[in-house]
C-alpha positions in Angstrom: 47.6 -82.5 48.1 50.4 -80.1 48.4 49.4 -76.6 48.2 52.2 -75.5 45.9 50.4 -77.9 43.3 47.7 -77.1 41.1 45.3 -79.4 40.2 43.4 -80.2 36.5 39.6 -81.2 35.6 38.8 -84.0 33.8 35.4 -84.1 31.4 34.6 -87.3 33.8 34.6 -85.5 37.0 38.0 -86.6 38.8 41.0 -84.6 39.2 44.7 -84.7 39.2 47.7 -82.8 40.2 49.4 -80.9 37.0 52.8 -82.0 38.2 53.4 -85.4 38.7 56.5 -88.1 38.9 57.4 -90.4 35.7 59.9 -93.3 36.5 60.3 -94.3 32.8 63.6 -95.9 32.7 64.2 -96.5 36.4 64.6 -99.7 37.1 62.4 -102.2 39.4 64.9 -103.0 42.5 65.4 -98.3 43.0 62.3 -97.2 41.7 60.7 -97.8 45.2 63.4 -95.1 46.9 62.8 -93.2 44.5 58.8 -92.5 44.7 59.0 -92.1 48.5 61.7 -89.7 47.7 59.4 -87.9 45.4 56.1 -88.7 47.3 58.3 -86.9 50.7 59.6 -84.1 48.2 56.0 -83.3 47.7 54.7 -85.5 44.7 51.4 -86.8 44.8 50.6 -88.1 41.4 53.2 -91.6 40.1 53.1 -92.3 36.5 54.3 -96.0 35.2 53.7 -98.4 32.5 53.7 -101.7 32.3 56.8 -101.7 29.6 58.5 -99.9 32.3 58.9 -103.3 34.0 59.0 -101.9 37.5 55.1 -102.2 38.7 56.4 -103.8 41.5 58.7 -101.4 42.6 56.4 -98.6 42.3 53.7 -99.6 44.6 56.1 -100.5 47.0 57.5 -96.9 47.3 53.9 -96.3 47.8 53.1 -98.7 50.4 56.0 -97.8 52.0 55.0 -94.3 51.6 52.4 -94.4 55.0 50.1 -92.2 52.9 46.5 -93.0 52.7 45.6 -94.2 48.6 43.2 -91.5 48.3 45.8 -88.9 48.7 47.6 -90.5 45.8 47.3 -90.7 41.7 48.7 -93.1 40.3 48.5 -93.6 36.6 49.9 -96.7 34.3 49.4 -98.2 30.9 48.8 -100.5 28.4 51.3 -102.5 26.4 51.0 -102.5 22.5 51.1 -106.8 22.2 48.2 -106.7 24.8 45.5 -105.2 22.5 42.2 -106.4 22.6 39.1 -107.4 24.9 40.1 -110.3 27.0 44.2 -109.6 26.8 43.9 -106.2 27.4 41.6 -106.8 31.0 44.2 -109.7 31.3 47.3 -107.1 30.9 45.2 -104.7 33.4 44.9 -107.4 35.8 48.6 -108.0 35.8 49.1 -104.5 36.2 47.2 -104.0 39.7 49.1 -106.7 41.1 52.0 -105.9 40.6 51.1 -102.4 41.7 49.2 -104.2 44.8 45.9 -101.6 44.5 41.9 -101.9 44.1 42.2 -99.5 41.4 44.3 -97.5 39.6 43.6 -93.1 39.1 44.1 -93.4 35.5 44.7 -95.7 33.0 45.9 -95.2 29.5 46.2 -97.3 25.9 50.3 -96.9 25.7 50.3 -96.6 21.9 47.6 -96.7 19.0 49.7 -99.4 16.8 47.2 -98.6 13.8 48.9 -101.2 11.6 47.6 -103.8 14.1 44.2 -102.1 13.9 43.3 -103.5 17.1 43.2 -99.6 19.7 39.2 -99.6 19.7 38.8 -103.2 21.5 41.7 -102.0 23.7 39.5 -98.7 24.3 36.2 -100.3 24.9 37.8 -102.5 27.6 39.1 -99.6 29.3 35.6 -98.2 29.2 34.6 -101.6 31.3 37.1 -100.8 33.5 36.2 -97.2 34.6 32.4 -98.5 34.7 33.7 -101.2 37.0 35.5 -98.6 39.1 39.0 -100.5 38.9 40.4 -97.3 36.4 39.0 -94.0 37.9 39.8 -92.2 34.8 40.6 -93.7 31.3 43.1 -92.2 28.6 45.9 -92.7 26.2 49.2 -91.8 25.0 50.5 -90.7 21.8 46.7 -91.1 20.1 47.2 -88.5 16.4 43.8 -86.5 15.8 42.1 -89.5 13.0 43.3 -92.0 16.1 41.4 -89.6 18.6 38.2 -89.2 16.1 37.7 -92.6 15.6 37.4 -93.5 18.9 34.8 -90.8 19.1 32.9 -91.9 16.4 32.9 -95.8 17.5 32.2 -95.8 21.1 31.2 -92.3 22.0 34.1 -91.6 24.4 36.9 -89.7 24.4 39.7 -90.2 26.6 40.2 -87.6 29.8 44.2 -87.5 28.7 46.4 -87.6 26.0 49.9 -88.3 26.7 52.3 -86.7 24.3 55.6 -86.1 23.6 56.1 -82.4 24.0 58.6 -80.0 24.8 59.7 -76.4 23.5 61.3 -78.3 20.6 58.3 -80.4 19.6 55.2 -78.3 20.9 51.7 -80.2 18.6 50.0 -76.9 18.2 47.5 -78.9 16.2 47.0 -81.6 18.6 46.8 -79.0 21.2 44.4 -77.0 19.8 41.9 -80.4 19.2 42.9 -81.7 22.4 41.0 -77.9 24.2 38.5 -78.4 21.7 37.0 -81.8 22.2 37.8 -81.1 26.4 41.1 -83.9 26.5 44.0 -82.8 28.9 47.3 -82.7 27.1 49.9 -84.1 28.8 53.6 -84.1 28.3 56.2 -87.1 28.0 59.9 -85.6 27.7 58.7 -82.4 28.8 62.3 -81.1 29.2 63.4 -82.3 25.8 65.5 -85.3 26.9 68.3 -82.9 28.1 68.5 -81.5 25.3 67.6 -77.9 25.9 70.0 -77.1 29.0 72.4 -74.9 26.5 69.9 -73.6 24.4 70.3 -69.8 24.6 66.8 -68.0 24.7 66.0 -70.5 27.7 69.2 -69.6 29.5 68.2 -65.7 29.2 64.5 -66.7 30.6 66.3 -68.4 33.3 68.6 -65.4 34.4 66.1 -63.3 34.3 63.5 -65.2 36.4 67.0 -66.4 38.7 65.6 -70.2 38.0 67.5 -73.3 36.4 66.0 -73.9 32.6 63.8 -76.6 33.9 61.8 -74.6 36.0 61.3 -72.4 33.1 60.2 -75.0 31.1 58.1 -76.8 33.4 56.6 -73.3 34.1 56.0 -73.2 30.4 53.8 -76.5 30.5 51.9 -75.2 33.4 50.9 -71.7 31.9 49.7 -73.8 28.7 47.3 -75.8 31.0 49.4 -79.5 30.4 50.2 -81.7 32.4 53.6 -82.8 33.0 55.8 -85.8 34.3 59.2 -84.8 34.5 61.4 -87.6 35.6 64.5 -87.6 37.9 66.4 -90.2 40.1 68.5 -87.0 41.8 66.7 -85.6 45.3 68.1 -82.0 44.5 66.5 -82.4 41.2 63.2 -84.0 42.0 62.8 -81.2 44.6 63.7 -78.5 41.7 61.2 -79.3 39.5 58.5 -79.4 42.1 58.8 -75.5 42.5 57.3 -74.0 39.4 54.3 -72.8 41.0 55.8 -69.7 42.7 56.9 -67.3 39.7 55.3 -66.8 36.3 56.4 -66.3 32.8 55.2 -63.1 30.8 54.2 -62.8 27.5 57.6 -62.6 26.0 59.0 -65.2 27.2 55.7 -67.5 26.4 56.5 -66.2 22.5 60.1 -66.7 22.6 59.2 -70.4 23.8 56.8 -70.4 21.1 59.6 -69.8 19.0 61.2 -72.4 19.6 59.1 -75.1 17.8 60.7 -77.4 15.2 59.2 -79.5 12.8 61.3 -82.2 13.4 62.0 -82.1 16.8 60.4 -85.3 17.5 62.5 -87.5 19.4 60.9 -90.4 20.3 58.7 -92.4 17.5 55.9 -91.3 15.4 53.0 -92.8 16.1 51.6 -93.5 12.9 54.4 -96.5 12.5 55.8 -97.3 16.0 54.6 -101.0 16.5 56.4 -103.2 19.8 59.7 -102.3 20.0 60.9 -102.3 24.0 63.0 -99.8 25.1 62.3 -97.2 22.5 59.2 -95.4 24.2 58.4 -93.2 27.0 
């Protein structure tokens, strides 16, 4: 692994880098350029999804890579219409061929869909599939605390990660705080807002002062909270920018003016609680 990366603990034993390389929205015939681009930048941790639709196009950039699987983490997910026992080893299946790998580093129930009440049989099958070795570490995205409990109280595991949306605007103090509790790693989807915080003024002044763009400072601000984070880029400039947040630190007043910064609503992608199978909408 790079050593300007740091890496987290899981409660199962494996590891990941903090700073890894989403490719939500890139599509299947340049996502390959773009991993080697990131995995040459420095990368070493690839997060996809199988509503992403480019599987494919990810393990080639990592076959094409000429690194050795062990030095990579790759992470994808579970679709919301593939719930279940059988459908959801089916849907895993899928995945790992399209990603051409023995295994995947972690893999993670996409959304809970509670109307379709159907997230514990998804769970339990990936608990088969980390006992069976094919998911090294098992998690989920977007799971609310009552989501989180229950799987607790029905199979007696909890998932390594939780994979949130969460950014200055939209920080889940709450879920945070139960996340450190029970030992889950948060980690952050839209972690620089969706472009939405370039202009925002009390990140501008953190950014002079540090001389950094306001993505470093924000990334900076996921890895001094102990997330992890997959900040997504097609631009080489960019993808190498975001890399270096590991050299410089934030003080305790700029931590609290981020802290500031927190919005009720500043969700911007769906609440959990209701979003069901809509394509497209979802990171």
């Amino acid at each position: 692994m790079p050593q300007h990366q740091n890496t987290i603990e899981f409660h199962d034993g494996h590891s990941a880098p903090q700073l890894g390389f989403g490719t939500w929205q890139i599509a299947d015939d340049k996502v390959a350029s773009v991993v080697q681009t990131a995995i040459e930048a420095g990368y070493r941790s690839i997060d996809t999804a199988a509503l992403y639709g480019n599987e494919t196009g990810v393990g080639k950039g990592i076959a094409q890579s000429g690194l050795a699987r062990d030095e990579l983490f790759i992470a994808t997910k579970l679709w919301n219409d593939r719930h279940g026992h059988d459908i959801s080893r089916s849907a895993f299946e899928e995945s790992l061929g399209k990603l051409g790998l023995d295994y995947v580093d972690l893999y993670l129930i996409h959304w809970p869909v509670p109307k379709n009440d159907l997230y514990v049989p998804a769970w339990e099958t990936l608990i088969a599939l980390r006992d069976e070795g094919l998911a090294k570490s098992i998690g989920v995205c977007n799971f609310n605390i009552p989501h989180l409990e229950r799987l607790l109280d029905e199979t007696g595991v909890l998932p390594v990660v939780n994979q949130i949306e969460l950014h200055p605007n939209f920080q889940q103090a709450d879920l945070r705080a139960f996340h450190a509790e029970h030992g889950i790693i948060t980690e952050a989807w839209s972690p620089l807002g969706r472009g939405k915080l370039w202009e925002d003024p009390t990140l501008k002044k953190i950014a002079d002062k540090h001389t950094r763009s306001v993505a470093q400072v924000v990334l900076r601000w996921h890895v001094q909270l102990g997330n992890m984070v997959i900040p997504k880029s097609v631009t080489p400039s960019r993808i190498v920018e975001n890399l270096q947040c590991f050299d410089f630190d934030l003080d305790d007043h700029d931590m609290a003016a981020i802290a500031s910064l927190d919005q009720a609503d500043g969700r911007s992608g769906p609440d959990p609680d209701l979003f069901s199978e809509i394509p497209g909408t979802a990171s």
